[in-house]
DONU-629375 format. One record per residue (C-alpha): x, z, y; residue number from 1. Coordinates in steps of 0.5 Angstrom, whole numbers. Layout:
REM residues N
<atom><x>X</x><z>Z</z><y>Y</y><k>NUM</k></atom>
...
END
This chain:
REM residues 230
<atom><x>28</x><z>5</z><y>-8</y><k>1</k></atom>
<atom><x>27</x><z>1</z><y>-1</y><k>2</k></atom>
<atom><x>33</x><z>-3</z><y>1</y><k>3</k></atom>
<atom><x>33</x><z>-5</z><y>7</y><k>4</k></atom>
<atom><x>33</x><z>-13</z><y>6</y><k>5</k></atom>
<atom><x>27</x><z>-12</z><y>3</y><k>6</k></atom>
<atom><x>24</x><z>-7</z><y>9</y><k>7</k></atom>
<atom><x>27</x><z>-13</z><y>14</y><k>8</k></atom>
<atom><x>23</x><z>-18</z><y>11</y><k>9</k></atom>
<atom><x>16</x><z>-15</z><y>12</y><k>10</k></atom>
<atom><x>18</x><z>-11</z><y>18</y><k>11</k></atom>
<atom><x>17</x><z>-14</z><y>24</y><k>12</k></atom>
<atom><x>19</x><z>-9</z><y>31</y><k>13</k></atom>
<atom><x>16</x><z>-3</z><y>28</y><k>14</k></atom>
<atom><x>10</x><z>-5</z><y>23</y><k>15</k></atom>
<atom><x>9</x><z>-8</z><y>18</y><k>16</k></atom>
<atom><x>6</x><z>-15</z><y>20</y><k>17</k></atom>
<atom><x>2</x><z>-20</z><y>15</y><k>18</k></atom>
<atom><x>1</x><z>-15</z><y>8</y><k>19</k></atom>
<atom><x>-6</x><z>-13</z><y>8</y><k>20</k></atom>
<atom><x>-7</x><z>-6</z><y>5</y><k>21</k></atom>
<atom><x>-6</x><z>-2</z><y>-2</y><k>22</k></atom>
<atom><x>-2</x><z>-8</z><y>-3</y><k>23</k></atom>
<atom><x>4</x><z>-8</z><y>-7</y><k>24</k></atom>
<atom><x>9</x><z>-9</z><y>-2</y><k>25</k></atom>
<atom><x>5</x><z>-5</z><y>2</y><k>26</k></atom>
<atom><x>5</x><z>2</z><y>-3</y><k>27</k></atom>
<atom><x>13</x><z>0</z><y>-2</y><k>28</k></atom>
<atom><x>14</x><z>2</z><y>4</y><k>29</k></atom>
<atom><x>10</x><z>8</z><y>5</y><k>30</k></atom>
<atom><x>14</x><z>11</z><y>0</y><k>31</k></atom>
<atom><x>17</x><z>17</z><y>2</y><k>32</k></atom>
<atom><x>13</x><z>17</z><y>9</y><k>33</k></atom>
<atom><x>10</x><z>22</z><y>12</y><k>34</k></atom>
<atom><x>4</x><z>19</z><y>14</y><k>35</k></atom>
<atom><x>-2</x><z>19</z><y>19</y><k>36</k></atom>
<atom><x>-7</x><z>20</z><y>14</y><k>37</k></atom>
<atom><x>-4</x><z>27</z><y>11</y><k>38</k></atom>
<atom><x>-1</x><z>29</z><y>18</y><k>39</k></atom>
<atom><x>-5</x><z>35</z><y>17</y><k>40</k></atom>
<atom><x>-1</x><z>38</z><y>12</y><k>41</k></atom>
<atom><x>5</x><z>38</z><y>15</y><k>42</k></atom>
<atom><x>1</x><z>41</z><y>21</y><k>43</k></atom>
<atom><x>-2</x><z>47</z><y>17</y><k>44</k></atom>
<atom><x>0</x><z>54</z><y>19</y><k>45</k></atom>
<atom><x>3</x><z>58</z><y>16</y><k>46</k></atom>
<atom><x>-2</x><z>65</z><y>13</y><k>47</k></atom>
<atom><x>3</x><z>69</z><y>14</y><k>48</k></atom>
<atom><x>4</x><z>72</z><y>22</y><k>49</k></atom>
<atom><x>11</x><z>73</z><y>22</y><k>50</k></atom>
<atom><x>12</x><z>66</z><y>19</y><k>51</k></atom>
<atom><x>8</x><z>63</z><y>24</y><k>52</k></atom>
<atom><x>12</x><z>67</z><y>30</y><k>53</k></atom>
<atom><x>17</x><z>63</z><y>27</y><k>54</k></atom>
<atom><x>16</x><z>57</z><y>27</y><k>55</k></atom>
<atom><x>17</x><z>56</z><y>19</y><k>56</k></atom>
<atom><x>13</x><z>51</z><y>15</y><k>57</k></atom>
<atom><x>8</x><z>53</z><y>11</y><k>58</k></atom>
<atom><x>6</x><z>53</z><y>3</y><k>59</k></atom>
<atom><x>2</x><z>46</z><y>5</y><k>60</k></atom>
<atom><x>7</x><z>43</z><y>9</y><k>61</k></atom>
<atom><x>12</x><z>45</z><y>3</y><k>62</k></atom>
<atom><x>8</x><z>42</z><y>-2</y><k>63</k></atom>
<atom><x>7</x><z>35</z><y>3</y><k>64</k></atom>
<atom><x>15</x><z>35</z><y>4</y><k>65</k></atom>
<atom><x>17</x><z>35</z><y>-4</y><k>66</k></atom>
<atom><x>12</x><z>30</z><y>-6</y><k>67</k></atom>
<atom><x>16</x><z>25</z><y>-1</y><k>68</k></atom>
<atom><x>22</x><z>27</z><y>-4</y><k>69</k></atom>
<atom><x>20</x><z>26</z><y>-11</y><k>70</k></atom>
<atom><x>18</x><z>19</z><y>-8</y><k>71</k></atom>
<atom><x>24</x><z>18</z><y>-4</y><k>72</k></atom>
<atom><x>28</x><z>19</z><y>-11</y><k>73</k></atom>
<atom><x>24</x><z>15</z><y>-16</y><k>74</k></atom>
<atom><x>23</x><z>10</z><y>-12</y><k>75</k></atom>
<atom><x>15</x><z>10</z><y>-14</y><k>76</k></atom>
<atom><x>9</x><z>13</z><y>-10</y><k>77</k></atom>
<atom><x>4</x><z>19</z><y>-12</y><k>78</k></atom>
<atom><x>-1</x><z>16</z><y>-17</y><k>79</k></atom>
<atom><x>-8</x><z>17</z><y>-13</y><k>80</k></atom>
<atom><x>-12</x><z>21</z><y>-18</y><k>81</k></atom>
<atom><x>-18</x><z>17</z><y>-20</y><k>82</k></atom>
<atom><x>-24</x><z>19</z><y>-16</y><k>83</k></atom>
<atom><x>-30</x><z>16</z><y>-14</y><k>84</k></atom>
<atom><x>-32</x><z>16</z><y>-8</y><k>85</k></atom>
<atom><x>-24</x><z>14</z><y>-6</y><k>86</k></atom>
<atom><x>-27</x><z>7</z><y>-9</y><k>87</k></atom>
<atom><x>-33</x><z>7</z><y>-6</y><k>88</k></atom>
<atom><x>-30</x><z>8</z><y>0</y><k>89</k></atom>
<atom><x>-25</x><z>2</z><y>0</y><k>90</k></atom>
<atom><x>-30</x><z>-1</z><y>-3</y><k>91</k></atom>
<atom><x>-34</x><z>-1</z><y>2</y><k>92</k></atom>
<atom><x>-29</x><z>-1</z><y>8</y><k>93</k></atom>
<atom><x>-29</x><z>-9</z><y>8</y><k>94</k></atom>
<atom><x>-37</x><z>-9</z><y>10</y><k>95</k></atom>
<atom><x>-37</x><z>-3</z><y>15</y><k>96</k></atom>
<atom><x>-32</x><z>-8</z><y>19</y><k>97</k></atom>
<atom><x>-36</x><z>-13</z><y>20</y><k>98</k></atom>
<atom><x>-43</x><z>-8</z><y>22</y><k>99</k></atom>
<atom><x>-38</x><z>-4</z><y>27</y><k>100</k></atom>
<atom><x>-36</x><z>-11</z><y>30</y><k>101</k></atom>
<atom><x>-43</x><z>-14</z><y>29</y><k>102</k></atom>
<atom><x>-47</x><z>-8</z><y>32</y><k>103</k></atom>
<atom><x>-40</x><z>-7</z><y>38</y><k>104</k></atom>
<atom><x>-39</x><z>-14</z><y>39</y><k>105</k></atom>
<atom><x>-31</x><z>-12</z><y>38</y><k>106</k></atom>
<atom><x>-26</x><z>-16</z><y>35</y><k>107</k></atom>
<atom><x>-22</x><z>-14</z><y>30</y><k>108</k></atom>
<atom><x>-16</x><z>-16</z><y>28</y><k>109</k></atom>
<atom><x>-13</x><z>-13</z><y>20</y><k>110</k></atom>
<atom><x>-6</x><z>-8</z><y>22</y><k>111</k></atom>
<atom><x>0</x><z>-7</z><y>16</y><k>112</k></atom>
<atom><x>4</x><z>-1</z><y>16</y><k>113</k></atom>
<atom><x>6</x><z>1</z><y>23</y><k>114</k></atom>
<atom><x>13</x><z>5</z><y>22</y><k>115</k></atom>
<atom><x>15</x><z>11</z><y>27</y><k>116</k></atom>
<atom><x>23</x><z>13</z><y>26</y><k>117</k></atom>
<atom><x>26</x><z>13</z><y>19</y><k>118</k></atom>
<atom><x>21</x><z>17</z><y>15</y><k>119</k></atom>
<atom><x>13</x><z>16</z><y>18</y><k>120</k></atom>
<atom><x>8</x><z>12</z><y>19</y><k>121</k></atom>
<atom><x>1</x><z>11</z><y>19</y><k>122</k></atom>
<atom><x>-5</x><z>5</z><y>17</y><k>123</k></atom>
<atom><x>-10</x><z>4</z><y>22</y><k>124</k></atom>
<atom><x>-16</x><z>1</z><y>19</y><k>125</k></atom>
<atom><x>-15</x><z>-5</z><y>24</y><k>126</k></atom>
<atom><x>-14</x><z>-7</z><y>32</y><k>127</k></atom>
<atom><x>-21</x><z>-7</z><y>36</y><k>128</k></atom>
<atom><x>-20</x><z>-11</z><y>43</y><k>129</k></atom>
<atom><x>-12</x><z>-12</z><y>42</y><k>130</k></atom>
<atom><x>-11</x><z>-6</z><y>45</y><k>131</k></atom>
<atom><x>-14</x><z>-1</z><y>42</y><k>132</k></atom>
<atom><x>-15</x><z>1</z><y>33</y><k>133</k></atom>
<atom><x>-20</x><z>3</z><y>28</y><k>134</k></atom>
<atom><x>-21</x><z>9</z><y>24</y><k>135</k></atom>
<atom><x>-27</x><z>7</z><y>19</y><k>136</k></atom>
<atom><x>-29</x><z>12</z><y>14</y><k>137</k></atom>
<atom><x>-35</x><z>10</z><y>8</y><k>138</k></atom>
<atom><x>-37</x><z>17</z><y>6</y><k>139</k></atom>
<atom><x>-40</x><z>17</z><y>-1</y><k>140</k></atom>
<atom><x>-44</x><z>24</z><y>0</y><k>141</k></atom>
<atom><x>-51</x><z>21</z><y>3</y><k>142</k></atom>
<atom><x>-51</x><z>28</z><y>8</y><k>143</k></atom>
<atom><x>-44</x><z>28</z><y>10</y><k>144</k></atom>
<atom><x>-46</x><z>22</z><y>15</y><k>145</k></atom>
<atom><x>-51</x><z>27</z><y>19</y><k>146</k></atom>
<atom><x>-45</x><z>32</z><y>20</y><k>147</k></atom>
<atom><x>-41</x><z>25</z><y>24</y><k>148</k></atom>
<atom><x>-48</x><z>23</z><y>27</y><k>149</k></atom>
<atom><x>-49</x><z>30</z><y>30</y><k>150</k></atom>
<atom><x>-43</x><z>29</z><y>34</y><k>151</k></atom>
<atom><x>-41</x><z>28</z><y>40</y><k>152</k></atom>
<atom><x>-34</x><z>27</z><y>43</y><k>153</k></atom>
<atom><x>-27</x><z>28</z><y>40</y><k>154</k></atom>
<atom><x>-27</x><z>36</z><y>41</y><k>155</k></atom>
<atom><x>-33</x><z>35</z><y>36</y><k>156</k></atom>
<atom><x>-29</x><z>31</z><y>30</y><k>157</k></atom>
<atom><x>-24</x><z>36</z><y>32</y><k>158</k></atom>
<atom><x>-28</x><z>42</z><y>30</y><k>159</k></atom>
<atom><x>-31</x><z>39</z><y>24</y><k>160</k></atom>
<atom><x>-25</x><z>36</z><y>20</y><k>161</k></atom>
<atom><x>-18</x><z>37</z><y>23</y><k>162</k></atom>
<atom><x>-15</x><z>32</z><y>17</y><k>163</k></atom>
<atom><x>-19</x><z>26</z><y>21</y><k>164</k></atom>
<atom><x>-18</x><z>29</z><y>28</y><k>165</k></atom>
<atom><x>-10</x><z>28</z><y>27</y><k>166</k></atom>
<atom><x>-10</x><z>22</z><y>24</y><k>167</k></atom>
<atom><x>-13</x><z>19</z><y>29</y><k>168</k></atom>
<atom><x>-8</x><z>22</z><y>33</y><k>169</k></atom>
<atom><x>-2</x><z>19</z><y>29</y><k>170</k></atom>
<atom><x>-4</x><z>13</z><y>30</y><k>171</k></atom>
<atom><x>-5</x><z>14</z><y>36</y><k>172</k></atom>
<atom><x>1</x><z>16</z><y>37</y><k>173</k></atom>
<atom><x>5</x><z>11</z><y>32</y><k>174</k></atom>
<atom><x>1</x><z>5</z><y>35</y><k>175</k></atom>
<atom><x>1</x><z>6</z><y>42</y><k>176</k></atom>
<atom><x>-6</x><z>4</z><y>44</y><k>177</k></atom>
<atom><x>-10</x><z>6</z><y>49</y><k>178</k></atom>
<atom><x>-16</x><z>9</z><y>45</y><k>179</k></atom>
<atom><x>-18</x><z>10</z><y>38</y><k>180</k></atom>
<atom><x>-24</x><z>8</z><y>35</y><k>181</k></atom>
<atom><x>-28</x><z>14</z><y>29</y><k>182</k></atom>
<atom><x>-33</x><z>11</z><y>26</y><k>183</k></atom>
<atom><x>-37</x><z>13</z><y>19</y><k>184</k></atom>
<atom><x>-41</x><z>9</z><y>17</y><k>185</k></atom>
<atom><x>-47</x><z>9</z><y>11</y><k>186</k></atom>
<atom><x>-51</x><z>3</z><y>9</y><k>187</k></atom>
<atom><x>-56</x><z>7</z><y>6</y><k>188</k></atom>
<atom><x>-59</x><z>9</z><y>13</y><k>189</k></atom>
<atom><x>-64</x><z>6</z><y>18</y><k>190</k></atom>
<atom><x>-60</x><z>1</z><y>22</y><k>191</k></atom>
<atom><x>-60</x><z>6</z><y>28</y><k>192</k></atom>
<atom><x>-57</x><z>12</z><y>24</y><k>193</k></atom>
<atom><x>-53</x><z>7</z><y>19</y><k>194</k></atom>
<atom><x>-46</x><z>7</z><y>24</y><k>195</k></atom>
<atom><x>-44</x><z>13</z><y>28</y><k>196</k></atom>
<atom><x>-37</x><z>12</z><y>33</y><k>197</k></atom>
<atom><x>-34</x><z>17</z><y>36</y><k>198</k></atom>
<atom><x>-29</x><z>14</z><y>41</y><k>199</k></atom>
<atom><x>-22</x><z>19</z><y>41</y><k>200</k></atom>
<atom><x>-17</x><z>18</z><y>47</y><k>201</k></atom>
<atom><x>-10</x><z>21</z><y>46</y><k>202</k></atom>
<atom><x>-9</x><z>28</z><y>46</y><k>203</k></atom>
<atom><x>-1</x><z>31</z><y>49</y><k>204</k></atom>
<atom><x>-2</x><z>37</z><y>46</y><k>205</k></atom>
<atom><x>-3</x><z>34</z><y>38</y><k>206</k></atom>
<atom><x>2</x><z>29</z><y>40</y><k>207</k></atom>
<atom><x>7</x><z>35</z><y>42</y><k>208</k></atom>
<atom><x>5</x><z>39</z><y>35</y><k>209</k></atom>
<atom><x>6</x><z>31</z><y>31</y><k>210</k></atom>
<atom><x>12</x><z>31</z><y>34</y><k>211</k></atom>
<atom><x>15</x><z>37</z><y>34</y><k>212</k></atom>
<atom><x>12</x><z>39</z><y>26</y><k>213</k></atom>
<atom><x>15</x><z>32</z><y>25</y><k>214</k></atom>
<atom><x>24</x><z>33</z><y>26</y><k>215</k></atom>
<atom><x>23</x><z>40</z><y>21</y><k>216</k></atom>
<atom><x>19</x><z>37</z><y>16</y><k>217</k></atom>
<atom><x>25</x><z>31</z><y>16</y><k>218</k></atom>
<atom><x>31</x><z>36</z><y>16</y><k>219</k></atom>
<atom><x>27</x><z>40</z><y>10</y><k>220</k></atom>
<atom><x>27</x><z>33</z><y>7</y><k>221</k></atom>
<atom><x>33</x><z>31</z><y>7</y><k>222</k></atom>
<atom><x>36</x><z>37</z><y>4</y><k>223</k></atom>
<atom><x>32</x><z>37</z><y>-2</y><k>224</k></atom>
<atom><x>34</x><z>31</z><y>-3</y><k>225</k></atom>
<atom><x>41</x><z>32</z><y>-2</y><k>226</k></atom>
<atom><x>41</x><z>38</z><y>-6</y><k>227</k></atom>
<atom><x>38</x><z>35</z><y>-12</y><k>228</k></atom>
<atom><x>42</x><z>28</z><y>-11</y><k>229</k></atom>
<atom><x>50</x><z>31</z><y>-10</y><k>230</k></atom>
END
């Protein structure tokens, strides 16, 4: 479990300041966190109308929260499933940084963990500008770097992969910055083609669905954990 010296120590206003990424430390305090990175799940419908109309969490949203409260109760993070294009992508993350501020001419500063209340957060994949964050991605399938290249604005990325769209929003959200930069990269490419950004600017109405979704999923929380702990 986190206890809260080990969580003041590292935290320092609401993120979690000079502890790189997919550190240990790092993993610790995401634990039991709903985050940026899967806000989509919490955020999926339910199939059934009447569900809908009701306000109810879906089966997704479902799954999400119990996740988090396995977390929560054992104290240790879901074990990622070993996945290639997982480790490319993390592998790659360092070197699609430096070609973003090399083709931008942007300053990047690497972020920790930004905490949002008792029970979220998110991990942006830096600050650009001091004022501004980074959502990096390193697609492993050479064709999926054409769908981003093809698009144009935010509505575009919306469209195409919702999962990413309402990252990017979380941590706008969680960060409050001014604009969020969504950017793929793929080194296999000619250089004009190897980096697409799409700039994503705060949008009000996923910030109402994120804040809204989020009390729900903490209240279906906190009473299973209850529940299973009494």
């Amino acid at each position: 479990m986190i206890t809260d010296d080990f969580f003041n120590d590292l935290v320092e206003g609401n993120v979690l300041k000079h502890v790189p990424q997919n550190t240990e430390e790092w993993e610790r305090v995401r634990i039991g966190r709903f985050t940026s990175s899967e806000m989509y799940k919490l955020l999926t419908p339910p199939k059934a109308k009447v569900d809908k109309e009701a306000g109810n969490l879906s089966e997704t949203a479902l799954t999400y929260i119990s996740v988090k409260v396995a977390e929560t109760i054992t104290g240790q993070k879901k074990q990622d499933s070993y996945a290639f294009p997982l480790v490319y992508g993390k592998q790659t993350e360092p070197e699609a940084i430096e070609y973003f501020c090399k083709v931008t001419g942007f300053e990047h500063e690497p972020i920790g963990f930004i905490v949002f209340g008792d029970h979220a957060g998110g991990s942006p994949d830096g600050i650009i500008n001091g004022t501004e964050i980074l959502e990096m991605k390193c697609p492993y399938a050479v064709e999926t770097h054409i769908d981003y290249l093809m698009m144009v604005d935010q509505w575009d990325l919306k469209r195409y992969n919702p999962g990413y769209y309402y990252q990017c929003q979380s941590n706008l959200l969680f960060s409050d910055k001014s604009l969020c930069h969504f950017a793929s990269y793929d080194p296999r490419y000619p250089e004009k083609q190897r980096l697409v950004r799409i700039p994503v600017k705060p949008d009000n109405d996923a910030f109402d669905r994120i804040t809204n979704i989020l009390p729900k999923a903490i209240e279906e929380k906190l009473k299973m954990i209850s529940l299973l702990t009494a």
